[in-house]
N, C-alpha and C positions, 0 to 999 in steps of 0.2 A: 714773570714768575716761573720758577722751575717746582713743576712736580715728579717724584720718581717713583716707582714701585720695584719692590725685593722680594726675591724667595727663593732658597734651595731644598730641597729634597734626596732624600738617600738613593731615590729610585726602588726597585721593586726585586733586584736585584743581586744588589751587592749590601754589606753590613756595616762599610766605614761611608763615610761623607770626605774623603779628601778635595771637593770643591772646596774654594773660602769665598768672600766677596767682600767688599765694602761700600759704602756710598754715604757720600755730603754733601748737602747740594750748599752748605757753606763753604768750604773748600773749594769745592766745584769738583769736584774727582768722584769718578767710581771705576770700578774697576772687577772682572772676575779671574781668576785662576784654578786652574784644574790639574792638580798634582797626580804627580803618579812612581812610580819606585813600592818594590816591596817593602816586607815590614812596618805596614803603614807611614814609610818615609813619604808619599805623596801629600799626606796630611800637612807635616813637617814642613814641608815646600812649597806650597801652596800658603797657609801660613807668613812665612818667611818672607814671601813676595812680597804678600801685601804690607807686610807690618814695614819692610824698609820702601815702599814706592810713597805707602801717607807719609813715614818722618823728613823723605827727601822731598816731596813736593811741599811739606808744611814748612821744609826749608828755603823753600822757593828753586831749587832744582828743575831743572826740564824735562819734561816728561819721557821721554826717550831714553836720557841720563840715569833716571830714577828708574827704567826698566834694566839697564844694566848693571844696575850698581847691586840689583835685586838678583839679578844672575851670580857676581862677584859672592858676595854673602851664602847662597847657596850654594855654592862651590867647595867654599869654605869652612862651612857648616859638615856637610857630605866629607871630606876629607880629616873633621876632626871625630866624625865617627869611626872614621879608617875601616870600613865596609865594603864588600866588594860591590856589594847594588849603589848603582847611584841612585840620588835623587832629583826628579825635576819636576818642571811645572809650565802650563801654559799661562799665559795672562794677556787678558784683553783690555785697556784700561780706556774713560774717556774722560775730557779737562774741561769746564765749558768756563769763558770766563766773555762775560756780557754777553752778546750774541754772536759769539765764534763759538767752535769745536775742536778740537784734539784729538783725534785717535788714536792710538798705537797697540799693536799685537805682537804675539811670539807664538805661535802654534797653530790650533785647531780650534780656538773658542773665537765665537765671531760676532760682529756689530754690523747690525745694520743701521740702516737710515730708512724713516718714513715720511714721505713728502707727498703732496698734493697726490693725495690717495695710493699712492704707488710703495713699493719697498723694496730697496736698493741694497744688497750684499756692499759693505765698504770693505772688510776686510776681504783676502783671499787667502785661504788655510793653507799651512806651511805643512801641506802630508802629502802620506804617497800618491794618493788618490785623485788629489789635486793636481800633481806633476803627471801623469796618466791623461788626464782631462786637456792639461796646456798643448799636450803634444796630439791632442786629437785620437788617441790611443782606447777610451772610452768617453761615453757619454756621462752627462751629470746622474742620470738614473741610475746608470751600473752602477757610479759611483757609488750610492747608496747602499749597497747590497754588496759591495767585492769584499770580498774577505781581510784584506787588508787596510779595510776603510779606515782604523783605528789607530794608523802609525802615522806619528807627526816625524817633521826633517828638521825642526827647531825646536827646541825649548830650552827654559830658563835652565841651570842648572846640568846640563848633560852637552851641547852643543858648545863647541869648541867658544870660546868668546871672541875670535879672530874673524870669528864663520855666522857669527849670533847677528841674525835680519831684524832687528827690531823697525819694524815698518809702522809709519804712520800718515796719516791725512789729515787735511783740517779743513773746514767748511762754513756756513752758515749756520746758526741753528734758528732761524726764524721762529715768529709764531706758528703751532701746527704743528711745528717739525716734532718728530720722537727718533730717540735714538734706543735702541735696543742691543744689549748685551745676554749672549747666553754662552754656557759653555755644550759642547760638541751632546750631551745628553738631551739637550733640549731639539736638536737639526737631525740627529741621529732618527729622531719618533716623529719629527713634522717639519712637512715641506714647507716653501717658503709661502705658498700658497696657503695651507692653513695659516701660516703666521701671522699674512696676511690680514686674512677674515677677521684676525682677532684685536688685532690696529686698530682696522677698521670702526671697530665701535669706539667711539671717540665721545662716547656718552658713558660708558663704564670709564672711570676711576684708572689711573696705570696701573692702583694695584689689582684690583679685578684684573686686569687684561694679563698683569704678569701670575698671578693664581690660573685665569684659564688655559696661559701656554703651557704650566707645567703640569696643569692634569689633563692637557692633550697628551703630551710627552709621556703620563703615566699609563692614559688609556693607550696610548702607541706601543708597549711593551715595558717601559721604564729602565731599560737594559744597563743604563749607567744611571750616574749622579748626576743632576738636574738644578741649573744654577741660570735665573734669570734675572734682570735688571734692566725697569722701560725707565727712560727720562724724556721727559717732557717738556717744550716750552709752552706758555699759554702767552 
C-alpha cells in the first residue's frame, strides 16, 4: 500500500506561490515544480509542467519523455507571449509502479530516499553551488549560505533543449522505504539532518511528517515557497 503526504506554502516571504505539485498514488506519479520568470510567468510554468507530464504519462509516455515534452510546451508558450523574460521551471517527479521507483529531475528541487533509518540525497542539484562543491571548490555548508546558492544551470523552459539533463534513477521501493520530494524552499531552511528526525517518526502519518517539514522550513526563515511530498510504501 502506498501512502503519501502534501503541502505547499507561500513561505513568509514572498506574495505569489509559483510552486505547483501533483500526486496519485493511482497513477503512480507525483511530481513538484518550482517556477520562476518575472510577471508571475513562474506561476505559468510551473503550471504548464505539471499539467502536460500527468496528460503524457496518463498517456502512457515515459517519464523522461513527458519531462521534455513539458520543456517543449513551455517554450512555446514563452514565445507566444513574445516577452523578453523568459519563463521556466524546476520539476522533480517520482513513477512508482508495484515495487520499483522512477526518479527524474531538472533543477534545484530534490528527492530523496529513506531506508533502513538512513536518508539518502537521490537527486544531485543542477546549480551553481553544486558545480562549486563537484570541483571541491567549497564545502556543502558554504554551499548553504553563498550568495549564489539560488541559481540553477538547468531548467525546464530556459535551457537550450539540446543541453536539457533530464536525469533519472530507478530503485526499490520496498516496505519502509519513503521517498520524499521537496522543492529547494524546503533544503534552503533545513538540513538534511533535521529531515532526517522527522522521517524518523515512522509513527506520525506522511502527512504529519510533511506538515512538520514545512513548518521547520517556516521556523527556519520561510525565505521562499515551500513545497513538500513524502510517499510511502507500507
Amino acid at each position: 500500500m502506498i501512502e503519501f503526504g502534501h503541502l505547499t506554502h507561500v513561505g513568509l516571504r514572498r506574495d505569489l506561490n509559483e510552486d505547483t505539485y501533483y500526486g496519485d498514488s493511482e497513477l503512480g506519479l507525483w511530481l513538484i515544480a518550482d517556477g520562476m520568470g518575472g510577471h508571475e510567468y513562474g506561476e505559468v510554468a510551473s503550471a504548464l509542467a505539471r499539467e502536460t507530464i500527468v496528460r503524457e504519462i496518463r498517456q502512457g509516455t515515459a517519464l523522461p519523455q513527458a519531462i521534455r515534452i513539458a520543456d517543449e510546451e513551455i517554450i512555446r508558450a514563452s514565445r507566444r507571449r513574445n516577452d523578453s523574460l523568459p519563463m521556466g521551471t524546476t520539476v522533480v517527479a517520482a513513477r512508482v509502479t508495484g515495487h520499483r521507483f522512477e526518479v527524474a529531475w531538472v533543477g534545484d528541487s530534490r528527492v530523496y530516499l529513506w531506508r533502513d533509518n538512513k536518508l539518502a540525497q537521490l537527486s544531485q542539484d543542477h546549480s551553481y553551488v553544486q558545480e562549486l562543491i563537484a570541483q571541491g571548490a567549497i564545502s556543502i555548508d558554504q554551499a548553504r549560505s553563498h550568495p549564489h546558492r539560488n541559481v540553477v544551470t538547468q531548467a525546464l523552459g530556459v535551457t537550450d533543449p539540446q543541453t536539457l539533463n533530464v536525469e533519472t534513477l530507478s530503485g526499490e521501493l520496498s516496505p519502509g522505504t519513503q521517498l520524499l520530494l521537496c522543492s529547494d524552499g524546503l533544503t534552503e531552511e533545513v538540513d538534511d539532518r533535521a529531515i532526517s528526525r522527522v522521517l524518523a517518526h515512522l509513527e506520525c502519518s506522511a502527512q504529519e511528517c510533511v506538515d512538520g517539514l514545512v513548518a521547520a522550513a517556516l521556523d527556519g526563515g520561510g525565505s521562499d515557497n515551500v513545497t513538500v511530498i513524502l510517499i510511502r510504501r507500507h
